[in-house]
C-alpha positions in Angstrom: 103.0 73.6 137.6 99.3 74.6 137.9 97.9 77.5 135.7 98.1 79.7 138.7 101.7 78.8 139.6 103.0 79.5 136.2 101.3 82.8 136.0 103.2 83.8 139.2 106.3 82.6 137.9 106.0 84.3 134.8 105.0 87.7 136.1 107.7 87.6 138.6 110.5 87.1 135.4 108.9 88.8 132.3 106.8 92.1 134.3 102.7 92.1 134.3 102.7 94.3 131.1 104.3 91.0 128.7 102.7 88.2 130.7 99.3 90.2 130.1 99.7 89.5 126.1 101.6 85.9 126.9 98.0 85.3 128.2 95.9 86.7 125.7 97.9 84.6 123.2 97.7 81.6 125.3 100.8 80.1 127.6 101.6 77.4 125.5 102.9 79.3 122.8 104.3 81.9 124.6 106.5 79.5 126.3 107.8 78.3 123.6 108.4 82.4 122.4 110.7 82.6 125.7 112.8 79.2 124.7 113.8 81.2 121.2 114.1 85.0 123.2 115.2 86.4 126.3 112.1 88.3 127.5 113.9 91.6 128.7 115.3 91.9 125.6 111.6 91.8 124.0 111.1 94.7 126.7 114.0 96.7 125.9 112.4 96.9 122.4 109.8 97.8 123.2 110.8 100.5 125.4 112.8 102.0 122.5 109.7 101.7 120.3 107.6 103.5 122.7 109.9 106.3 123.7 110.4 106.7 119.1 106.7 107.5 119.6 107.0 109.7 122.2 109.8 111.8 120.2 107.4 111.5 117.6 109.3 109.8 115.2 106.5 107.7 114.2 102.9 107.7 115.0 103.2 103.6 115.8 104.1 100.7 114.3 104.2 96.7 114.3 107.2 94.7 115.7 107.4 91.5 114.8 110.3 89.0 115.1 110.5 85.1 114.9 112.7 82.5 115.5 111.9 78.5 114.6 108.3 79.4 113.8 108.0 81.2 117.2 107.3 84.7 117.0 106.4 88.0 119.4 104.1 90.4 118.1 103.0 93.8 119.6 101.2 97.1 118.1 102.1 100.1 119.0 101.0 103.6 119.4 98.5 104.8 116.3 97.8 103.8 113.1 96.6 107.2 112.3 96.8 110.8 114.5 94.2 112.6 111.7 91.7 112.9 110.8 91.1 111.4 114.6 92.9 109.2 116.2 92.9 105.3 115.9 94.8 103.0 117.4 97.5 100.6 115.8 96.8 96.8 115.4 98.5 93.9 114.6 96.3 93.3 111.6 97.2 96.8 110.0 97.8 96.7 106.6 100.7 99.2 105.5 102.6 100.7 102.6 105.3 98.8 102.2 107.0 101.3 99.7 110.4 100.0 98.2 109.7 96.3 100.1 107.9 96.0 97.3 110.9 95.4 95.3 112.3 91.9 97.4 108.1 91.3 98.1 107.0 91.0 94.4 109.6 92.0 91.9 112.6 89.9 92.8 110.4 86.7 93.1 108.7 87.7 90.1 111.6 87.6 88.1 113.0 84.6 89.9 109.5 82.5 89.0 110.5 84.0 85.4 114.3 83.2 85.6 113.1 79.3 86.7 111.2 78.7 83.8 113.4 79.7 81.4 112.1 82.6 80.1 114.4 85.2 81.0 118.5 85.2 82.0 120.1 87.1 84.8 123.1 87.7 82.1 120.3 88.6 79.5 120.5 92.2 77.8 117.6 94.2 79.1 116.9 95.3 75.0 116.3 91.6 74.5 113.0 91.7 76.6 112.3 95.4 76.0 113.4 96.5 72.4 112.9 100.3 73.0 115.3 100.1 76.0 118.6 101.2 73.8 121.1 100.3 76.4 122.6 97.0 75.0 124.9 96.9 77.6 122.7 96.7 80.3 121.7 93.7 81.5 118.9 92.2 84.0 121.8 91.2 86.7 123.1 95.0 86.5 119.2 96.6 87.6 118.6 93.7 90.3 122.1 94.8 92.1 121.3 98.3 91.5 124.7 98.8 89.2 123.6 99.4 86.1 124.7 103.1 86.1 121.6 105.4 86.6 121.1 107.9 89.0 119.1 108.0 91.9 116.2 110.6 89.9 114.3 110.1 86.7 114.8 113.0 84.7 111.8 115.3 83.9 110.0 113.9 87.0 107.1 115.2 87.7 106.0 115.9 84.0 105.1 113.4 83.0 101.5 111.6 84.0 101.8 107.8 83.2 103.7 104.8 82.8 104.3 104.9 78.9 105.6 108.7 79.4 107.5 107.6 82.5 109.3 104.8 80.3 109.5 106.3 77.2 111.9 109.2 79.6 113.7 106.2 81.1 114.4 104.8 77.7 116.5 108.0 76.8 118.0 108.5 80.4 121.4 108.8 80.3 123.5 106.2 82.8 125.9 108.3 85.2 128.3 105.0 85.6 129.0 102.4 82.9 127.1 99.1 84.0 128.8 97.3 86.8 131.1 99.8 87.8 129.4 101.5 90.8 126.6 100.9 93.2 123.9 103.3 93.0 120.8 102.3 94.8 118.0 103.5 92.0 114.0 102.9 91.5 114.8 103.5 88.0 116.2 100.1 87.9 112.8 98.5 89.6 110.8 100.7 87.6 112.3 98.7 84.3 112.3 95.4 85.9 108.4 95.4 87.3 107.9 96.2 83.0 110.2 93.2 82.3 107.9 91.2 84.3 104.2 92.5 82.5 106.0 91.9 79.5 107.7 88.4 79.8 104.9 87.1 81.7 102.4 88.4 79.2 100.0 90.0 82.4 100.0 92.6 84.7 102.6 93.1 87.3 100.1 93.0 90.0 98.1 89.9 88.7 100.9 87.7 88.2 102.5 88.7 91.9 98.6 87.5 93.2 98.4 84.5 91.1 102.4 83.1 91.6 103.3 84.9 95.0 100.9 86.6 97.4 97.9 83.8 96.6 99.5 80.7 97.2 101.9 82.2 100.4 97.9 83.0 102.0 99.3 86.7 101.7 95.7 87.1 102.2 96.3 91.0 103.1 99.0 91.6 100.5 98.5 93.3 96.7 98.4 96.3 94.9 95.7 98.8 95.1 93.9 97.4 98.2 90.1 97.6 97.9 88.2 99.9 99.5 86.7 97.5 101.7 90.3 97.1 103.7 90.6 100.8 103.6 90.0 100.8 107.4 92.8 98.8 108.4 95.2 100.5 105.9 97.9 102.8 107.9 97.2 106.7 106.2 100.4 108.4 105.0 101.2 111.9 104.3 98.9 114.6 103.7 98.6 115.8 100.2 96.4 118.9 100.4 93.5 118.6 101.7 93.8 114.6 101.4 95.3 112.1 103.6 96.8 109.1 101.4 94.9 105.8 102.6 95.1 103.2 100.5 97.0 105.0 97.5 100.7 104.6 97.1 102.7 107.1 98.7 105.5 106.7 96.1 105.0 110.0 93.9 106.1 107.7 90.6 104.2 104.3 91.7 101.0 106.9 91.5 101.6 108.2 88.5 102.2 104.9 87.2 99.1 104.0 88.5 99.7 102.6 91.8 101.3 99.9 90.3 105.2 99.7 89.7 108.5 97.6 90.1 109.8 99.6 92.3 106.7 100.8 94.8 103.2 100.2 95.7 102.5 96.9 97.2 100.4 96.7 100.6 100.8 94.1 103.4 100.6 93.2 106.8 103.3 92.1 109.5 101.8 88.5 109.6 101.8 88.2 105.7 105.5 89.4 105.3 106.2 86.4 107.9 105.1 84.6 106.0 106.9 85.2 103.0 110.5 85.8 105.4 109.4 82.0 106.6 109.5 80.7 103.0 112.7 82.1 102.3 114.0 80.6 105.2 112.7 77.1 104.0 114.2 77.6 101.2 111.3 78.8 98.9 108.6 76.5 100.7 105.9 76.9 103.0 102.9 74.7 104.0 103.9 72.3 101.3 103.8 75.2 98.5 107.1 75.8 97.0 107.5 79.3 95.3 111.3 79.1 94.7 113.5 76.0 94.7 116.4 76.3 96.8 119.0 76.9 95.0 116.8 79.9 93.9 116.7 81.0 97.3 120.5 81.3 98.1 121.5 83.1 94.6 119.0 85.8 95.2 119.7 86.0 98.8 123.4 85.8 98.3 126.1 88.4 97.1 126.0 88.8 93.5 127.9 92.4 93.7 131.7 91.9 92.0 134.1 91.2 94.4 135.9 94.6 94.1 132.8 96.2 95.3 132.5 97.6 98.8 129.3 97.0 98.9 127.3 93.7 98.3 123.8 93.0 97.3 121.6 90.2 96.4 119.4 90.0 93.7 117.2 93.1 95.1 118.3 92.0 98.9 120.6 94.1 100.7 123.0 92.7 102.8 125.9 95.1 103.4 125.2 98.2 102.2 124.5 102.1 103.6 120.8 101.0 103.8 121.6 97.9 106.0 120.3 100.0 109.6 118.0 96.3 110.4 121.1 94.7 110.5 122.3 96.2 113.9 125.8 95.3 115.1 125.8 91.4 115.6 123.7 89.8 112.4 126.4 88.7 110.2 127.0 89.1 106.8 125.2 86.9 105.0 121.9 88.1 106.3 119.7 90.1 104.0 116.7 92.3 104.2 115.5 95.6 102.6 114.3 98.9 104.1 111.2 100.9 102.7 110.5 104.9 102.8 107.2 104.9 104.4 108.8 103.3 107.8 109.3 99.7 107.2 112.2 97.4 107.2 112.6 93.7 107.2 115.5 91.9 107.9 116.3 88.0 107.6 119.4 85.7 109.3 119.5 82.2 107.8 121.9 81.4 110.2 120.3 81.5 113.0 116.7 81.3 111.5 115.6 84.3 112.6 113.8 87.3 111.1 112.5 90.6 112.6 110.5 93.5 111.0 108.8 97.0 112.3 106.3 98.1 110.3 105.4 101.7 110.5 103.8 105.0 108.6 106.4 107.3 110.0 105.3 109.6 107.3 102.0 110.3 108.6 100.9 113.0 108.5 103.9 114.5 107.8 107.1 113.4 106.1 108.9 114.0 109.2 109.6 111.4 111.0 112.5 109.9 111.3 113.1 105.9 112.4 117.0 105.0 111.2 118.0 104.7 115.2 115.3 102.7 116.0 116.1 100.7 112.8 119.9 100.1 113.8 119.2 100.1 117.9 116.5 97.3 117.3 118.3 95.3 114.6 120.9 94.8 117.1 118.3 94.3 119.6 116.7 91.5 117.6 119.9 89.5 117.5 120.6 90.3 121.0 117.2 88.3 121.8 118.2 85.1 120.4 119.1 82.7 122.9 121.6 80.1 122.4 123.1 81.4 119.1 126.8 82.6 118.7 126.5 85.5 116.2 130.2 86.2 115.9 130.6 82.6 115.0 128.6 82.8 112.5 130.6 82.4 109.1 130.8 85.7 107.4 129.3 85.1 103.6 127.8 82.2 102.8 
């Protein structure tokens, strides 16, 4: 079919306002986008998107969702209202708040855990002496059930990290270990020091050096320089300040801007590429990161059995913060969910992963996305042709 033919013939299925990017992207690869998804299901999404903006739950964001190592992007809306208004790109570099635990502390520890240096079954105290709480171990903080509350006691007053752990050394657990869930930055917090101090560096150098530099996570790290700052998705407001560039996180910036548990920057196409290494099994482009085996324990349930809900190693799979999962992505999937507006969520059953990247806090704290989460999880699985999600076994 000539050029001309095919532009007819996809207008006439897909609507001008998709064929328009199809084109800007080029036909080839766009066809091969609409063999993995079914094209009004792209447009539902981002109907749904568009009318979040609208209702102002978000200023804009970046959808993103691939299949096979064919993926549909689109920008939406702004990447900032004030000072003045800019539009959102695809290249927009955002907070990626509590991602930053499955993006850079998980693997972290997982590099750690392959070399020997460290044990999932390991007593915290044996890594970090002043942490009193024998009973404690590495396994308990990665599945969020080591017993500690949601809030670090005498938060804010306190103006450091060596403060901010010395108070976490003396917190008191509300749960024995391995009794309860109880989703808790506290935990991250600990493990991102585990990391410095096993690895003998900086949290943020080692993630660059082991992680974010060999993925080509070109756009991703801590403390982005100032000569991104114009590409960076602002925040909240704090004063007379709009946060650009600085961790929204209230503890990540008083640690810093560097933490376990917070404070990590990326972009939509450098989280693919991470999600796409996970999916082959801790390689990309010939670099392997994790081996495989790696992979599937983080990624798998490593909650007890008695335990209504079940986490990976950082991942969440089925849990009250699993909104990306949507109705039809079985269990077994995995993803994680970030304050600032951000979720990611992966299927290695049907090789697919989707994310929406937003600053729904900007310039207020107000908006609110966990709809839009759930309605376009479901949506995302809903777009895979040829797959049979209830068939899907239910834990791998």
């Amino acid at each position: 079919m000539k050029r001309s033919g095919l532009t007819e013939f996809l207008t006439a299925i897909i609507g001008q306002g998709l064929l328009l990017m199809f084109l800007g992207a080029g036909l080839p690869a766009y066809a091969a986008v609409l063999d993995q998804f079914d094209s009004a299901k792209l447009a539902q999404m981002e109907t749904e998107i568009s009318r979040a903006i609208v209702d102002r739950k978000l200023p804009g964001g970046v959808l993103w969702i691939e299949r096979n190592r064919c993926h549909y992007v689109k920008a939406f809306g702004l990447r900032a209202s004030v000072p003045k208004s800019e539009p959102m790109t695809e290249d927009t570099i955002f907070d990626v708040a509590s991602i930053t635990k499955v993006l850079a502390t998980v693997p972290a520890l997982m590099i750690l855990y392959e070399r020997g240096q460290l044990k999932l079954d390991d007593p915290v105290a044996r890594h970090l002496p002043e942490f009193k709480r024998g009973s404690i171990t590495i396994r308990h903080l990665l599945t969020h059930t080591s017993g500690f509350t949601r809030t670090l006691s005498g938060f804010p007053d306190w103006g450091d990290f060596k403060a901010a752990f010395k108070l976490i050394c003396a917190e008191r657990p509300e749960n024995p270990p391995g009794a309860a869930f109880l989703y808790s930055d506290i935990n991250f917090i600990i493990l991102g020091e585990l990391v410095q101090r096993v690895a003998g560096m900086k949290l943020n150098d080692f993630v660059a050096r082991e992680i974010f530099g060999p993925l080509k996570m070109h756009d991703t790290s801590y403390r982005p320089p100032e000569s991104k700052r114009s590409r960076i998705a602002p925040t909240e407001r704090a004063g007379r300040e709009v946060l650009r560039g600085k961790v929204h996180d209230p503890k990540a910036q008083r640690m810093g801007g560097v933490a376990g548990h917070a404070g990590v920057f990326s972009t939509a196409s450098d989280v693919a590429r991470f999600a796409r290494m996970l999916l082959n099994e801790g390689e990309l482009d010939g670099v392997r990161i994790l081996r495989p085996e790696t992979v599937k324990l983080m990624t798998t349930v490593q909650t007890p059995a008695s335990m209504k809900t079940r986490r990976g190693l950082g991942w969440d799979i089925d849990s009250e913060f699993s909104r990306p999962r949507g109705k039809l992505f079985p269990v077994g999937s995995y993803g994680h969910t970030g304050f600032t507006g951000v979720c990611l969520w992966i299927d290695p059953f049907s090789k697919t992963f989707w994310m929406l990247l937003s600053n729904r806090v900007h310039p207020e704290p107000s908006g609110n996305i966990y709809a839009l989460q759930r309605a376009l999880g479901t949506m995302s699985a809903e777009a895979v042709k040829n797959f049979d999600f209830r068939g899907a076994s239910a834990l791998q």
